[in-house]
C-alpha positions in Angstrom: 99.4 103.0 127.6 96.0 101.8 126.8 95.2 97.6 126.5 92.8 95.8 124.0 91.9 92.2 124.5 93.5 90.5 121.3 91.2 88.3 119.6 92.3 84.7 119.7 91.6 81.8 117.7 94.1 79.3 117.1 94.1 79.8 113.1 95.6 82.7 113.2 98.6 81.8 115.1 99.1 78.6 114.8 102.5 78.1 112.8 102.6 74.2 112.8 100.1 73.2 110.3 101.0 71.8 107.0 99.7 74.8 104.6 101.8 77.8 106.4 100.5 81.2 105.3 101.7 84.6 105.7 99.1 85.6 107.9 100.3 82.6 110.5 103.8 83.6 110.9 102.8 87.5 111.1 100.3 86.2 114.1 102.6 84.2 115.8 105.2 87.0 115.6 102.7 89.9 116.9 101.2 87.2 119.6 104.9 86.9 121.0 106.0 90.3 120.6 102.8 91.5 122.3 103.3 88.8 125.4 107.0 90.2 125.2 106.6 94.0 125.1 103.3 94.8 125.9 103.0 97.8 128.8 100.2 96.3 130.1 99.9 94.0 134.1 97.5 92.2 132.3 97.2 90.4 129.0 93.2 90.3 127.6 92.7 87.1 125.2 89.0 86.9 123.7 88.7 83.6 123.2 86.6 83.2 119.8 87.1 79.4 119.3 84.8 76.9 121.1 87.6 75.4 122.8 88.3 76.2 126.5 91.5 78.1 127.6 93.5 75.4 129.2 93.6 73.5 125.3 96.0 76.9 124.1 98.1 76.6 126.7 100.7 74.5 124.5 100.7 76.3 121.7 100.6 79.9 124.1 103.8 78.6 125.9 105.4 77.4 122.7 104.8 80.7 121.0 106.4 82.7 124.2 106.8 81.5 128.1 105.0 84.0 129.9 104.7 85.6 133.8 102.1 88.0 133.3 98.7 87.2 134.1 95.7 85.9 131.5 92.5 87.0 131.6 90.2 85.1 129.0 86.7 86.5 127.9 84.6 84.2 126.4 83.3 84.5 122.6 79.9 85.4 124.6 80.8 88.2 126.8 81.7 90.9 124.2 80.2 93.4 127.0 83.3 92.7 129.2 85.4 94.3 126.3 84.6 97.4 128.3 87.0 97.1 130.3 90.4 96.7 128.0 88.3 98.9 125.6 89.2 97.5 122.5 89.0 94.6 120.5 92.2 94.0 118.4 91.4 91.8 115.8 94.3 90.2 113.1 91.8 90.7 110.3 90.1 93.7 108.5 86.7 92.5 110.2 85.7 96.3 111.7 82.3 95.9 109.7 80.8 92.7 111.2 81.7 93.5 114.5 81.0 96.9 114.4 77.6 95.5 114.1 78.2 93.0 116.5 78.7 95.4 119.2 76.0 97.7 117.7 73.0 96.3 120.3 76.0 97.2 123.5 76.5 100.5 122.9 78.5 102.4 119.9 80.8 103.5 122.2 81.3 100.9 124.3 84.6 100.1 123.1 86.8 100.5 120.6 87.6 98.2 117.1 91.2 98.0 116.2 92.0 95.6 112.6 94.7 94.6 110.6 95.1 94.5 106.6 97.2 91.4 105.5 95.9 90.5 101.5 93.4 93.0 100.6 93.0 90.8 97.0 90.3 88.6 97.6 86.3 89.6 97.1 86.0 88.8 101.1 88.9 91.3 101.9 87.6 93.8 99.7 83.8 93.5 100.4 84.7 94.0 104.4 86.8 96.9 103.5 83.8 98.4 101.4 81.1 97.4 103.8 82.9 99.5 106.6 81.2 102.6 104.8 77.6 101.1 105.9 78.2 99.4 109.2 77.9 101.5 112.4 81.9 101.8 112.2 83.1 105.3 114.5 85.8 107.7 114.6 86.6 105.8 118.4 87.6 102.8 115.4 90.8 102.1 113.8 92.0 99.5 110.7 96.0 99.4 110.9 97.2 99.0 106.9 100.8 97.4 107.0 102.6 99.6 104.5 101.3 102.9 103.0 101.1 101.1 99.6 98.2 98.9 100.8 96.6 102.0 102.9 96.4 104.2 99.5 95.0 101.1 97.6 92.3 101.0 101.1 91.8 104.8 100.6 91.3 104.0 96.5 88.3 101.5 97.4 86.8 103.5 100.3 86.1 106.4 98.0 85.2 104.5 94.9 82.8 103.0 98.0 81.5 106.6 99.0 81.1 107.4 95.2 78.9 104.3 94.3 76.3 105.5 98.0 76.5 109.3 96.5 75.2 108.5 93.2 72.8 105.6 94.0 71.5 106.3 97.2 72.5 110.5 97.6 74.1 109.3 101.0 76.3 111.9 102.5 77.2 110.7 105.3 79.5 107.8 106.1 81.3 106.6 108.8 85.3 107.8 109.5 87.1 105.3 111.5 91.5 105.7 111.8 93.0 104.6 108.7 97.0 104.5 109.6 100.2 102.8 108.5 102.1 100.4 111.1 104.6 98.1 109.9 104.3 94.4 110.9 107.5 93.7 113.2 110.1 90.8 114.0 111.5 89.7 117.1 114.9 90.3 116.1 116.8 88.2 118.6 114.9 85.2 117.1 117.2 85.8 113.8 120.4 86.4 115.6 123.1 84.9 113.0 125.1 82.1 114.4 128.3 80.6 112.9 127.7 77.6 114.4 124.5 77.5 112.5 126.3 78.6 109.6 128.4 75.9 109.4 126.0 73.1 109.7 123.8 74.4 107.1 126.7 74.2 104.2 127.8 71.3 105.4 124.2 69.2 105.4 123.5 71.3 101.7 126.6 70.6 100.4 127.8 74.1 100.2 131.8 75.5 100.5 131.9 77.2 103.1 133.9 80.3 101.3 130.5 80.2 98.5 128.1 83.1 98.2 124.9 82.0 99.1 121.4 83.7 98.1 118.7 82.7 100.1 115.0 82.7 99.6 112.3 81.6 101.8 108.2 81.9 101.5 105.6 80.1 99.8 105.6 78.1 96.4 102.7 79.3 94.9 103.7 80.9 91.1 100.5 82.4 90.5 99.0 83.2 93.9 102.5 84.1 95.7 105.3 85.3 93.2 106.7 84.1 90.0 110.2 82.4 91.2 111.3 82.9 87.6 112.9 86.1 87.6 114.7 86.0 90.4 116.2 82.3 88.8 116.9 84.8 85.5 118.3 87.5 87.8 120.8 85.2 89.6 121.5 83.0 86.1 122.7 86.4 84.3 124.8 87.6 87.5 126.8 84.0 88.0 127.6 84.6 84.0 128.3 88.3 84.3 130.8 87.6 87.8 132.5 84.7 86.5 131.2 83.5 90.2 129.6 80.3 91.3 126.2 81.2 93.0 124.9 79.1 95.5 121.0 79.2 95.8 118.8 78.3 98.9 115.4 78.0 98.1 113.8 77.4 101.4 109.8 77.2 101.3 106.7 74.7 100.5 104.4 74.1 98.5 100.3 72.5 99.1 101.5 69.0 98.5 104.7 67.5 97.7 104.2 66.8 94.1 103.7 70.7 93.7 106.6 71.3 96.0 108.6 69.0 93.3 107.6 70.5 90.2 108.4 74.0 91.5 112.4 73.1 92.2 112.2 71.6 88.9 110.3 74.5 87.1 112.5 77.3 88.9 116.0 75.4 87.9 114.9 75.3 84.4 115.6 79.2 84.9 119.1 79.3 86.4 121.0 75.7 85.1 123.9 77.0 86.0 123.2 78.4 89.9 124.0 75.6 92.3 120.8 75.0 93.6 119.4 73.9 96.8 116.0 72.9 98.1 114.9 73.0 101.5 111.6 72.7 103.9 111.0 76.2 104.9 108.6 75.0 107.5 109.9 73.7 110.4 110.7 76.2 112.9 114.0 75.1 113.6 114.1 75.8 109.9 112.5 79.0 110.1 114.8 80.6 112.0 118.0 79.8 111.6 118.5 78.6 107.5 119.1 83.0 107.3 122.5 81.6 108.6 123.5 80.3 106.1 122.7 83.5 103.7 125.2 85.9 102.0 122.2 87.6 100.9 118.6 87.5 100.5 116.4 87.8 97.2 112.7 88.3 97.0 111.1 89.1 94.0 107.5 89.8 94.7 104.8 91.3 92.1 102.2 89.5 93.2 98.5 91.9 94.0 98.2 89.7 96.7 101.4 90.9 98.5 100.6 93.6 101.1 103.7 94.2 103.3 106.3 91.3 103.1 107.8 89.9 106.2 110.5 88.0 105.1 112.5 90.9 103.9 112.9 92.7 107.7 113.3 88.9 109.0 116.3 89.0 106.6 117.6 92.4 108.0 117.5 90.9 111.8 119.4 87.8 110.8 121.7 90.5 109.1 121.7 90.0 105.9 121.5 92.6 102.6 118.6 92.3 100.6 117.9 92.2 96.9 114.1 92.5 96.4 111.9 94.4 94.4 110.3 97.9 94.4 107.1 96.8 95.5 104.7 97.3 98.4 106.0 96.6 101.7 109.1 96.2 100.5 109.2 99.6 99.4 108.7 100.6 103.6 111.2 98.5 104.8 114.7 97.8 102.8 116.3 101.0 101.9 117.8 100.7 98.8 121.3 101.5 98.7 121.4 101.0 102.2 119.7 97.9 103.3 120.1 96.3 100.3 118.6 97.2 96.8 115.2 97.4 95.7 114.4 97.0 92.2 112.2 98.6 90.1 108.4 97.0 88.6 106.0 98.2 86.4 102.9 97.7 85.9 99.8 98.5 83.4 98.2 101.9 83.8 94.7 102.0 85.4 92.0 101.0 83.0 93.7 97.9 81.7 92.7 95.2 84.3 88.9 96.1 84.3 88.7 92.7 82.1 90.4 91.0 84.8 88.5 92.3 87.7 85.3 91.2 85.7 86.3 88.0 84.9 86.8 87.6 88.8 84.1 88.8 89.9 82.2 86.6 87.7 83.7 83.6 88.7 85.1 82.7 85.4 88.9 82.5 86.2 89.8 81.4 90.0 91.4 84.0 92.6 95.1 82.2 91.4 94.1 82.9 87.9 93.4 86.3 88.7 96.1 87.3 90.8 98.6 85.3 88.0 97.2 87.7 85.5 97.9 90.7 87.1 101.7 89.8 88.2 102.1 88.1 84.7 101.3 91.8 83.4 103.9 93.6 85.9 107.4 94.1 84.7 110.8 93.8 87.2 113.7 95.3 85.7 116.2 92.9 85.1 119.3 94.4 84.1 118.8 96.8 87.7 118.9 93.2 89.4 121.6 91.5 88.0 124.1 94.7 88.6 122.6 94.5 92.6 123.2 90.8 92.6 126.8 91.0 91.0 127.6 94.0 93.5 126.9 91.9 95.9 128.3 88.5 94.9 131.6 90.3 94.4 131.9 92.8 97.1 131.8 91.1 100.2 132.7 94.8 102.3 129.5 96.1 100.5 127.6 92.6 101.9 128.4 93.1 105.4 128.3 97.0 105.4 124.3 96.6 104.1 124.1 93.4 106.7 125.2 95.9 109.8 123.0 99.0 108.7 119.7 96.0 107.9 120.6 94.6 111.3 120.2 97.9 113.0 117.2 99.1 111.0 115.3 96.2 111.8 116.3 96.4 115.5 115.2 100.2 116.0 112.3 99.9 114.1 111.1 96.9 113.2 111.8 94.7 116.3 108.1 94.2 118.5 109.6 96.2 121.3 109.3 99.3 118.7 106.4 98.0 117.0 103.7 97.3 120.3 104.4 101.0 121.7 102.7 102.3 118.3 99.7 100.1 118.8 99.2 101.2 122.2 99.5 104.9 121.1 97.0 104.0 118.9 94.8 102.6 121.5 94.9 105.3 123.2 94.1 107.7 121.5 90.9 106.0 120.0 89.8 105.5 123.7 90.2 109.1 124.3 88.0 109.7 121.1 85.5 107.3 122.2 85.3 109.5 125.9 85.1 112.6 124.2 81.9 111.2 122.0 79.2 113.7 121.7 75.6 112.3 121.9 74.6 109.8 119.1 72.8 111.3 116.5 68.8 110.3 117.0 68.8 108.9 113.8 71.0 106.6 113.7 70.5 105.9 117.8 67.0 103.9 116.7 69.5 101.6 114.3 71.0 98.9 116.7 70.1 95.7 114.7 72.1 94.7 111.3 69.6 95.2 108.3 71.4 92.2 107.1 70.8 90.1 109.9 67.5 90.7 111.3 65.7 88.5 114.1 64.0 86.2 112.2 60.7 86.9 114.1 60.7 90.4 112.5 62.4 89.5 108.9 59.7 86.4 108.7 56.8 87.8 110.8 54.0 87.4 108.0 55.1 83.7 107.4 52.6 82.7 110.4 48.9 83.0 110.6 49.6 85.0 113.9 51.9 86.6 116.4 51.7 86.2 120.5 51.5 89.4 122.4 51.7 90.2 125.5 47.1 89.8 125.5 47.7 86.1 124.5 46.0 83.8 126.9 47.4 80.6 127.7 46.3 77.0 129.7 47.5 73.9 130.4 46.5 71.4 127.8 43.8 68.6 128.5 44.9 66.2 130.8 48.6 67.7 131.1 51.0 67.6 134.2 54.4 68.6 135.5 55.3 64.8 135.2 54.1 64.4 132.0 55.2 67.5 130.4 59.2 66.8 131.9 58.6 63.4 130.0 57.8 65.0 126.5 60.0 68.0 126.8 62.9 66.0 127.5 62.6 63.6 124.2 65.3 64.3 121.6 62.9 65.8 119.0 61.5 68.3 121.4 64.8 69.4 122.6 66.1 70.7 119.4 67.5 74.1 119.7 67.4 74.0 123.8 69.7 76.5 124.1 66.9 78.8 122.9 64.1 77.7 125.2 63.4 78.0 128.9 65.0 75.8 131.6 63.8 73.1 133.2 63.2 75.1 136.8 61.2 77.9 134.1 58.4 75.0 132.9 58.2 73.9 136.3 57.2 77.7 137.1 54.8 78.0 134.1 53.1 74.8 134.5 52.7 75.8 138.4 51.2 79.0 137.3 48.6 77.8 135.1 47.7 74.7 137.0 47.3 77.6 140.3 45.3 80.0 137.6 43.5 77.6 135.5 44.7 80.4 132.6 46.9 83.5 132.1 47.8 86.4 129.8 51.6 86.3 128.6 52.0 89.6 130.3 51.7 88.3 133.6 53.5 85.0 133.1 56.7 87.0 132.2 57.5 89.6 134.8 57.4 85.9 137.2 60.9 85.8 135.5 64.7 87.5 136.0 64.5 91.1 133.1 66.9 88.9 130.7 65.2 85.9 130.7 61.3 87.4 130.3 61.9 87.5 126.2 63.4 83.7 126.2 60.1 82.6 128.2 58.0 84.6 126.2 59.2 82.9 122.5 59.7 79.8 125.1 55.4 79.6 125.7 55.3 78.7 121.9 57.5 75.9 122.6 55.0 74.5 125.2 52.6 75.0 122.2 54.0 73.1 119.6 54.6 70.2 121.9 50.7 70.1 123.6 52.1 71.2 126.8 50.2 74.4 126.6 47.5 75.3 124.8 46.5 78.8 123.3 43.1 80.2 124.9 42.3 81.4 121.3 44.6 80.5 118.7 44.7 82.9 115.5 42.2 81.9 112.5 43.3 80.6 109.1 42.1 83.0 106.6 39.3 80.9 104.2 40.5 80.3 100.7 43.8 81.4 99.9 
């Protein structure tokens, strides 16, 4: 199986900050799975923080204990990714560091990313900007759920459309676009009675009561709309005759907006027996689906990609009640699992007001994404018939519990999950062997139009340029001792990790003080091949700070 150094940065794992986010808990699940079930002697971390390697090691051994080896390469070494051969990053970023990798060599190694939300402008503009960037077929972006790689598919060619009729390009760039689920470590959700127990008895809760359970985000706009699933549940305690005990386990930004969305949900359901709970703690986490009967999720939210909590509810072995949608649609089989119920939305054509108003900056992302899933329709009678079935039948709650349990253990669990990815990274690096010749077209390309060197981008601002015919001196009166004293000041040290080092004056100054004068092109080749360019820019340094002098500095133009 091939290997990929995993790009790490401690944002995207990182589950013990105070605003949670999908994209946390889906990192720290892959990042164990991966140290877990990975068929790989060595695991490749590309460090892309600023802090050294020995700070992660707390939140590395919290996430998962590990035997196997480390190897960290450093957010400066991107050549060494040779060697794993690909780069996985837990973003859709293929574009930027397509270009990135542009000056090393197309193909030498693979890019591997990840769709979570695909909502925002930033999502969508790297998604579209994949069709300019030197992306290759030896490249792969992994979409979550076949929903969210038709909606990719949808903007790629809407992409390709707007290059054909404004620029007549016919050409564009083909990296793998396939579906792999996001997966659980199912023995983390392992049901306990024990657990059980305790969790009715701190919330209050018989311990014969059916329990719903949902856990995620408070966010009504950005996240879902908690109100019909309150509705849902409302109509199936007064249709059953049963009392319906309901966990709401999540958070909110603050606590005020934590408060007023317990108090905005209930308003929905008086009658459910309601209780709150801090979804965040990872004791929390992982063992409140104990305390379950079943779980309810209720997403139509644009934002929503694939959905994690739904095959986190299957591993703790619980029957789901959740809606048609997305990821969902992948992962709980309805009838089976669970039930999924059925959404509608507006026919194309109909947001184009909303999708301008966004784009314009006139309503926030929340605003925009609370417009859509205002707009999208969950059928309600569908879920109150799932949620009675299920509130009155417990044989039909532990037959769906067993067959979700299963499911998400055969296909869900990371030990399934990882063996897809390094299919996946294998075959790209077989594509990237079996490269022909880059075309000599595109072979002159290796710098990013949109981020030029600014000596090229800016090169009329000066009156001149130094070449390699540039004579230079010592200036009047100027030695080693002197120079070390100037070039050592705070002001003239800005930017030093640009300039020469200390050792390289000492070798120009000795030069010219030995030659009275010399042509650029003779002081450089003095120097290692991948330092001549950083002495070269470096001379102008010595310039600016009287240290050198020009032998004929360019003329001002008169007037102007």
């Amino acid at each position: 199986m091939s290997n990929a150094a995993i790009y790490f940065h401690p944002d995207g794992y990182d589950t013990t900050g105070a605003q949670l986010m999908g994209r946390h808990s889906a990192g720290e699940s892959f990042l164990r799975g991966y140290l877990r079930h990975a068929q790989a002697d060595q695991v490749h971390l590309f460090n892309a923080s600023t802090q050294p390697p020995l700070h992660f090691k707390p939140l590395l051994d919290r996430i998962e204990p590990h035997a196997r080896a480390i190897r960290w390469l450093a957010r400066t070494s991107r050549h060494h990714l040779a060697d794993p051969g690909c780069l996985y990053l837990p973003q859709p970023t293929l574009a930027p560091e397509a270009w990135i990798r542009r000056p090393l060599g197309r193909n030498r190694y693979s890019l591997c990313g990840i769709t979570h939300t695909t909502a925002t402008h930033r999502a969508t503009d790297l998604l579209a900007d994949m069709m300019t960037a030197p992306v290759e077929a030896w490249d792969a972006l992994i979409c979550t759920s076949d929903a969210v790689r038709s909606s990719v598919h949808v903007l790629l060619e809407q992409t390709r459309e707007h290059l054909r009729a404004q620029l007549g390009a016919s050409r564009f760039p083909t990296p793998e676009i396939t579906t792999i689920p996001l997966g659980v470590n199912a023995s983390d959700f392992t049901p306990s009675a024990e657990q059980r127990s305790a969790w009715r008895e701190r919330l209050d809760i018989p311990q014969d009561a059916v329990v719903a359970l949902y856990l995620g985000r408070f966010h009504a706009a950005g996240k879902m709309n908690p109100a019909t699933m309150a509705l849902a549940l409302e109509a199936a305690a007064g249709s059953t005759g049963r009392p319906i005990y309901w966990i709401v386990a999540g958070w909110a930004s603050t606590d005020d907006k934590t408060a007023a969305f317990h108090r905005q949900v209930q308003a929905f359901c008086p009658s459910i027996h309601y209780r709150p709970v801090d979804g965040r703690p990872p004791e929390t986490r992982f063992s409140i689906w104990s305390a379950a009967d079943f779980f309810i999720s209720f997403s139509e939210n644009v934002q929503e990609t694939f959905g994690l909590t739904p095959i986190e509810a299957m591993a703790a072995g619980l029957p789901s009640v959740v809606t048609d949608w997305d990821g969902y649609r992948d992962t709980v089989r309805h009838g089976i699992d669970g039930f999924r119920i059925a959404t509608t939305a507006p026919r194309p054509g109909l947001g184009r007001d909303l999708a301008y108003r966004f784009a314009n900056d006139w309503v926030p992302y929340e605003g925009y994404l609370a417009a859509a899933a205002q707009t999208t329709g969950v059928d309600h009678a569908a879920a109150v018939t799932a949620i009675a079935a299920l509130v009155t039948n417990p044989d039909l709650r532990r037959r769906m519990g067993q067959a979700a349990a299963r499911r998400a253990q055969e296909h869900f669990d990371w030990a399934a999950i990882i063996p897809r990815y390094q299919a996946l990274w294998s075959e790209l690096a077989a594509r990237r062997a079996a490269a022909a010749p880059e075309a000599s077209d595109l072979a002159v390309i290796v710098d990013n139009p949109r981020r030029l060197d600014p000596f090229q981008l800016f090169a009329t601002y000066p009156t001149g340029l130094l070449t390699s015919e540039t004579l230079v001196r010592l200036a009047p009166g100027m030695t080693q001792a002197a120079a070390r004293t100037r070039l050592t000041a705070e002001l003239s040290s800005l930017g030093g990790w640009a300039l020469p080092g200390s050792s390289e004056v000492d070798l120009i100054l000795g030069h010219l003080v030995e030659h009275e004068q010399a042509k650029v092109g003779d002081l450089t080749p003095l120097f290692a091949v991948h330092r001549q360019g950083i002495v070269e820019r470096g001379l102008l340094w010595l310039v600016k700070f009287a240290v050198i002098e020009l032998v004929s500095p360019p003329e001002v133009t008169p007037g102007g």
